[in-house]
N, C-alpha and C positions, 0 to 999 in steps of 0.2 A: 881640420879646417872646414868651416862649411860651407864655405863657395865653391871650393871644390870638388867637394859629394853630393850637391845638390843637382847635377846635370842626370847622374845615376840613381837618384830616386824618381825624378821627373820622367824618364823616358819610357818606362811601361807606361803610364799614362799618356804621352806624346803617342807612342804611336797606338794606341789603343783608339786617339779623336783621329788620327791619320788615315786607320783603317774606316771610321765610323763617318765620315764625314766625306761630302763628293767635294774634292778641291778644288776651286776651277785655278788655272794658271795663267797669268795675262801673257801675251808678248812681253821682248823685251821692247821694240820697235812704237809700241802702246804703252808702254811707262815712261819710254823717254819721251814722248810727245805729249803727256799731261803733266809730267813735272817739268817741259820747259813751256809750256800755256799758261801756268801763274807768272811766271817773271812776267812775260809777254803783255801777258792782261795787266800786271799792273804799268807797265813802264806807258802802254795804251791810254790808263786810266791819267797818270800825269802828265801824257805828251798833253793830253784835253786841259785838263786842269793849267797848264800853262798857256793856253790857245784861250782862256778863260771861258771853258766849256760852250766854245763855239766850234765845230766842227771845220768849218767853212774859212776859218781863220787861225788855221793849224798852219805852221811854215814846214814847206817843200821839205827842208831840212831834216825835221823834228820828224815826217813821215817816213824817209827813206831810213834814218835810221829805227826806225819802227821795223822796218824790212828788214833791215840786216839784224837785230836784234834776235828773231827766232831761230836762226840757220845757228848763233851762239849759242843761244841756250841750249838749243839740242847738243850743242858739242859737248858743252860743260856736264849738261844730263848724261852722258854716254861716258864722261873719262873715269877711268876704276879709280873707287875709292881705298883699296886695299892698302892698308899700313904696312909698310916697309919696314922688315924684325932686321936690325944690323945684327952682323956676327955672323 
């Protein structure tokens, strides 16, 4: 099978760039907060577009849940994505 000898040929190589290369490792605290800044940015981008790119003519509404929208995404960003093996 060659999907699964291929992890075994690869890994002299793997860590050979692991030793040769300076990692940098981000927070996790800093990945959940730039992958929940795209939802955010966009949901931002159509509250406007529904406001028909008047700022000033954005409803109460349409902003507060702008607010509450971040505190979700970070949740969603943060919940494990690990698949569950039955048996």
């Amino acid at each position: 099978m060659p999907t699964a000898c291929w992890p075994k040929k690869r890994l002299p190589h793997v860590e050979d760039q692991v030793k040769l290369a300076n990692i940098k490792f981000t927070s996790p605290s800093a990945t959940v907060l730039r992958l929940a800044s795209g939802p955010t940015l966009l949901y931002t981008m159509l509250v406007f577009v529904q406001a028909g790119l008047n700022p000033l003519h954005t409803p109460l509404l349409l902003c507060l849940g702008n607010i509450a929208f971040l505190p979700e995404c970070c949740c969603l960003a943060d919940w494990p994505m690990h698949p569950t093996i039955p048996g």
